[in-house]
OpenMM code with the backbone's topology and positions (N, CA, C; nanometers):
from openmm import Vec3, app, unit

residues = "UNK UNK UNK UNK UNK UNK UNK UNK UNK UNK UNK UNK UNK UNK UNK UNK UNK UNK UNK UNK UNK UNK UNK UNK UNK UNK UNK UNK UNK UNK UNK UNK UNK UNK UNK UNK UNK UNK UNK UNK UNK UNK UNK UNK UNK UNK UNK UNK UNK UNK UNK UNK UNK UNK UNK UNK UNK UNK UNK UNK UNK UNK UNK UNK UNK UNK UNK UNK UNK UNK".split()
positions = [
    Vec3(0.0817, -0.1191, 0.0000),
    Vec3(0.0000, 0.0000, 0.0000),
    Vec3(0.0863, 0.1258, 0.0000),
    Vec3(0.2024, 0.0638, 0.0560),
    Vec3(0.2717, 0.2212, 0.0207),
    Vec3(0.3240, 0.2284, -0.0752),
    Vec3(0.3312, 0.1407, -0.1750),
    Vec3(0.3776, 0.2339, -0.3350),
    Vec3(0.2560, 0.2763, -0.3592),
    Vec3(0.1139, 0.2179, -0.3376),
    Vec3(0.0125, 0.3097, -0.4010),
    Vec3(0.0116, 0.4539, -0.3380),
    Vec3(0.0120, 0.4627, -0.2079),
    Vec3(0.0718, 0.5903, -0.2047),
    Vec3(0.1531, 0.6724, -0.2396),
    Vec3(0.2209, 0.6201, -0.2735),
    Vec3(0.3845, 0.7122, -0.3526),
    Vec3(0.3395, 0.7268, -0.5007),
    Vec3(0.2750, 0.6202, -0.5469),
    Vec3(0.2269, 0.6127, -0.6977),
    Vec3(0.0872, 0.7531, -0.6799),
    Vec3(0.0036, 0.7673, -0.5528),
    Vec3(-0.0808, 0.8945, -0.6092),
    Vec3(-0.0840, 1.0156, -0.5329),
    Vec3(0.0776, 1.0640, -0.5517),
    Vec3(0.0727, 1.1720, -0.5020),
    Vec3(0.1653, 1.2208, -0.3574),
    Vec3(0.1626, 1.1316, -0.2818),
    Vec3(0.2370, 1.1258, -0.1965),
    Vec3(0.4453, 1.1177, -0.1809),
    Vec3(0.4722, 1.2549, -0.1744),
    Vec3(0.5935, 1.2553, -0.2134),
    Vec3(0.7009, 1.1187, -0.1193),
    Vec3(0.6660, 1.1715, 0.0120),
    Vec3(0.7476, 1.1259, 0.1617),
    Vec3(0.7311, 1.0064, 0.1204),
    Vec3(0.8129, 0.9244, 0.1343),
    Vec3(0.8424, 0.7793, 0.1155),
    Vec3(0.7613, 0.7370, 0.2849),
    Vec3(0.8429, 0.7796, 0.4081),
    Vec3(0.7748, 0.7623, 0.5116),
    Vec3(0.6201, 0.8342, 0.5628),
    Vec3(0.6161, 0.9645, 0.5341),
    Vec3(0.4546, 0.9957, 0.5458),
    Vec3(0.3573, 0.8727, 0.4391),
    Vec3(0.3981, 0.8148, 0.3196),
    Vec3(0.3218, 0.7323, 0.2503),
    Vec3(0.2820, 0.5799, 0.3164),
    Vec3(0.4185, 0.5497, 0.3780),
    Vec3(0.4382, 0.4235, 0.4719),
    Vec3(0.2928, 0.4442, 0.6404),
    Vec3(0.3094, 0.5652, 0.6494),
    Vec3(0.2180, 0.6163, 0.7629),
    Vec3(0.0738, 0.6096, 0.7212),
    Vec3(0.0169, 0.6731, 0.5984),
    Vec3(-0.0896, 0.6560, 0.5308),
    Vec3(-0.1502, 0.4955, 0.5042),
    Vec3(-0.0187, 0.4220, 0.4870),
    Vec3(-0.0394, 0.3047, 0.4208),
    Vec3(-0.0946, 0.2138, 0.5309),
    Vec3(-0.0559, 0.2418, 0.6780),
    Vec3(-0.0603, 0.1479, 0.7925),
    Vec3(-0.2035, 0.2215, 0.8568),
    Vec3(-0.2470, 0.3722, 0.8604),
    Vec3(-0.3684, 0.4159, 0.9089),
    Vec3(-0.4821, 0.3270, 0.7848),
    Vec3(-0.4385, 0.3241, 0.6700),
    Vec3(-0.5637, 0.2994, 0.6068),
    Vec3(-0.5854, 0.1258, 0.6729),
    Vec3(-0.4506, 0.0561, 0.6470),
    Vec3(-0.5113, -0.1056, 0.6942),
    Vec3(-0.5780, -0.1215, 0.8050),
    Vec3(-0.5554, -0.0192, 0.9232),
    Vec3(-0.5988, -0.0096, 1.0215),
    Vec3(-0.7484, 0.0454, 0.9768),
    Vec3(-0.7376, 0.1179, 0.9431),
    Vec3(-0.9197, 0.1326, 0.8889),
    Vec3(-0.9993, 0.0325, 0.8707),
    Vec3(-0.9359, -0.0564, 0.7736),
    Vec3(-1.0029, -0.1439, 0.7421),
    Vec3(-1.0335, -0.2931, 0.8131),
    Vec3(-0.9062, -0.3148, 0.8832),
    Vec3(-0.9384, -0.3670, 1.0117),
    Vec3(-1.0094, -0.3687, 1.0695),
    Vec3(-1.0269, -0.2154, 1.1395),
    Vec3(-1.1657, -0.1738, 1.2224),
    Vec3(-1.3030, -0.2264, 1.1291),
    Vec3(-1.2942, -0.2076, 1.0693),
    Vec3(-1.4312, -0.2091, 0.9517),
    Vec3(-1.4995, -0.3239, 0.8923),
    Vec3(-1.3902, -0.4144, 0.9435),
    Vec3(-1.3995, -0.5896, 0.9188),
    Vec3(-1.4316, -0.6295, 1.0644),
    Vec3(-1.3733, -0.5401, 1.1374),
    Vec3(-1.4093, -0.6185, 1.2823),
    Vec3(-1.5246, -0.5812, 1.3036),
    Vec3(-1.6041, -0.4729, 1.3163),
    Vec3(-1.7451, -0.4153, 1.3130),
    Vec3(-1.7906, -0.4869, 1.2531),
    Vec3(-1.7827, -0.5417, 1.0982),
    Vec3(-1.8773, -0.6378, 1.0605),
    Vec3(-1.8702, -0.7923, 1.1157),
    Vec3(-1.7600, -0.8247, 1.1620),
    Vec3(-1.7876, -1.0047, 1.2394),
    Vec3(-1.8317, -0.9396, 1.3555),
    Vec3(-1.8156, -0.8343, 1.4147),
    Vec3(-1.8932, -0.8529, 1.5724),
    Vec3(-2.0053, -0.8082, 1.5438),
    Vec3(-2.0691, -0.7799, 1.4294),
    Vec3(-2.2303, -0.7396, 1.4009),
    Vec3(-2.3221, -0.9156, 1.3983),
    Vec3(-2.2454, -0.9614, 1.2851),
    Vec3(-2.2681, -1.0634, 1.2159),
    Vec3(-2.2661, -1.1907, 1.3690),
    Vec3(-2.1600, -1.2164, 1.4470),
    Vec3(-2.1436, -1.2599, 1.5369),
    Vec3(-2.2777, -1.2324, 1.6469),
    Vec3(-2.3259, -1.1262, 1.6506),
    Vec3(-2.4181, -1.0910, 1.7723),
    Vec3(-2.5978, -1.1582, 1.7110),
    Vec3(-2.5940, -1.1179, 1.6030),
    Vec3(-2.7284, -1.1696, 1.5312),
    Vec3(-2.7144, -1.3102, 1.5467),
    Vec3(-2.6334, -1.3812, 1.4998),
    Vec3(-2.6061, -1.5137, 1.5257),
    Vec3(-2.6454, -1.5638, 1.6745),
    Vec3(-2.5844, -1.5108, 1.7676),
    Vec3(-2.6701, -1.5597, 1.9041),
    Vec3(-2.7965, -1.5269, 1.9396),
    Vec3(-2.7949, -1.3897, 1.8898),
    Vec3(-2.9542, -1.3487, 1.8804),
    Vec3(-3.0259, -1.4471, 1.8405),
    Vec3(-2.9992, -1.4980, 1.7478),
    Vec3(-3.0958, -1.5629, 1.6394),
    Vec3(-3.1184, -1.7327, 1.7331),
    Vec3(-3.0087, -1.7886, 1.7761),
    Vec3(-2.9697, -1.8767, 1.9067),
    Vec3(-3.0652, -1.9383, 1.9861),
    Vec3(-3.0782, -1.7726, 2.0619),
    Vec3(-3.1711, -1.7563, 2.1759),
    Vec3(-3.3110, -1.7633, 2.1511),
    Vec3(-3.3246, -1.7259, 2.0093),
    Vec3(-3.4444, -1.7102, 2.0065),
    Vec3(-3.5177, -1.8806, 1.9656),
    Vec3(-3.4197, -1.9147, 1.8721),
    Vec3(-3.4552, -2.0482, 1.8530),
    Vec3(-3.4845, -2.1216, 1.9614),
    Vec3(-3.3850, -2.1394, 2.0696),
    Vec3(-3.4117, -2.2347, 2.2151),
    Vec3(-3.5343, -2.1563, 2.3069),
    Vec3(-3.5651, -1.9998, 2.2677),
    Vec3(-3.7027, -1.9960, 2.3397),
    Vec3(-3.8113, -2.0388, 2.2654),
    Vec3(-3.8150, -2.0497, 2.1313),
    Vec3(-3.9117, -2.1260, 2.0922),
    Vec3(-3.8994, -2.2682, 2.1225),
    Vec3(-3.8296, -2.3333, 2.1002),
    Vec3(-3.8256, -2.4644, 2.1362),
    Vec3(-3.9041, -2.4792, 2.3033),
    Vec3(-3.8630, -2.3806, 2.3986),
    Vec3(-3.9061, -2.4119, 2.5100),
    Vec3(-4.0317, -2.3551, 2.4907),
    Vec3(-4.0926, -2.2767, 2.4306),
    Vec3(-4.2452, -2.2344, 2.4470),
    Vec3(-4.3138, -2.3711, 2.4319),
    Vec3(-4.2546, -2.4473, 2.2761),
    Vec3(-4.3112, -2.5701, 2.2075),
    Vec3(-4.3352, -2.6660, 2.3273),
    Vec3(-4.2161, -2.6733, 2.3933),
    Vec3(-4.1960, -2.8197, 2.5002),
    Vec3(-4.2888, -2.7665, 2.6244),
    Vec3(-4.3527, -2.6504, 2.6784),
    Vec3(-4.4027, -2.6248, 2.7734),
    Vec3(-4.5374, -2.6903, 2.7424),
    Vec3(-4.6209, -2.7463, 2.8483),
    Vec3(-4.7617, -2.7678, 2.8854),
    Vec3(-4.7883, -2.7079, 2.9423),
    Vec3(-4.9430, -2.6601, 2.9140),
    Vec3(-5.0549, -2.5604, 2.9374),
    Vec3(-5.1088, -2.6750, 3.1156),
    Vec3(-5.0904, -2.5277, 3.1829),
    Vec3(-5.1942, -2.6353, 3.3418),
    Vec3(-5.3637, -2.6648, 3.3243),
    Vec3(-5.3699, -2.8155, 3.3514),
    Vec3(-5.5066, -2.8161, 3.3440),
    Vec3(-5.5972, -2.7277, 3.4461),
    Vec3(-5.7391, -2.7653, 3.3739),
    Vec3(-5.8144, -2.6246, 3.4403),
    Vec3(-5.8884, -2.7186, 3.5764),
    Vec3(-5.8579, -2.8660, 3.5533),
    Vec3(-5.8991, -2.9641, 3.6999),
    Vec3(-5.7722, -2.9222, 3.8346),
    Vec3(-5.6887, -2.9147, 3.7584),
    Vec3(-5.6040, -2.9759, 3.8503),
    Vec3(-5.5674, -2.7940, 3.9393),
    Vec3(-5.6436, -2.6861, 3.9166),
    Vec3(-5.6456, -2.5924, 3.9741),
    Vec3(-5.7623, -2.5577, 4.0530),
    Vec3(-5.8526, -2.6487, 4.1059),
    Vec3(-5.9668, -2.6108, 4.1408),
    Vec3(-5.9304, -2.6229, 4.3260),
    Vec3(-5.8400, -2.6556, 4.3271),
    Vec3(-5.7825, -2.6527, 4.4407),
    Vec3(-5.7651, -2.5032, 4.5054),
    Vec3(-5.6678, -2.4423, 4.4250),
    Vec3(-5.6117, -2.3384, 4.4562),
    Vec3(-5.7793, -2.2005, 4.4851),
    Vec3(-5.6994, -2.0318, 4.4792),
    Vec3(-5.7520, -2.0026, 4.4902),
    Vec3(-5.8041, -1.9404, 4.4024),
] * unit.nanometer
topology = app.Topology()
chain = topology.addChain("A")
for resn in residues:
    res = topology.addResidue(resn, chain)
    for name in ("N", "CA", "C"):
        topology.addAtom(name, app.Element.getBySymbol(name[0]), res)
């Protein structure tokens, strides 16, 4: 990346080398934002599955077996 810098414009051999390491770092950041987006929906999505599953597996209380109570 730092000859593309030197190739547009950028005289400094080292200011281009500096440009060259902020931009990967950009993009770094910008890849990591997207797996920790992508990563969080994924459990989201998880949780939601195993609360349906547990809604499915729950039984409703019969309406005998409360005539007890109050």
């Amino acid at each position: 990346m730092t000859d593309y810098f030197l190739a547009h414009g950028v005289v400094d051999p080292t200011n281009a080398r500096q440009q060259a390491i902020i931009a990967l770092g950009n993009t770094v950041k910008r890849q990591a934002l997207v797996l920790g987006f992508s990563d969080t929906f994924a459990v989201i999505g998880l949780v939601l599955i195993l609360a349906a599953i547990a809604i499915v597996l729950t039984r409703k209380v019969k309406a005998a077996a409360a005539d007890g109570a109050h």
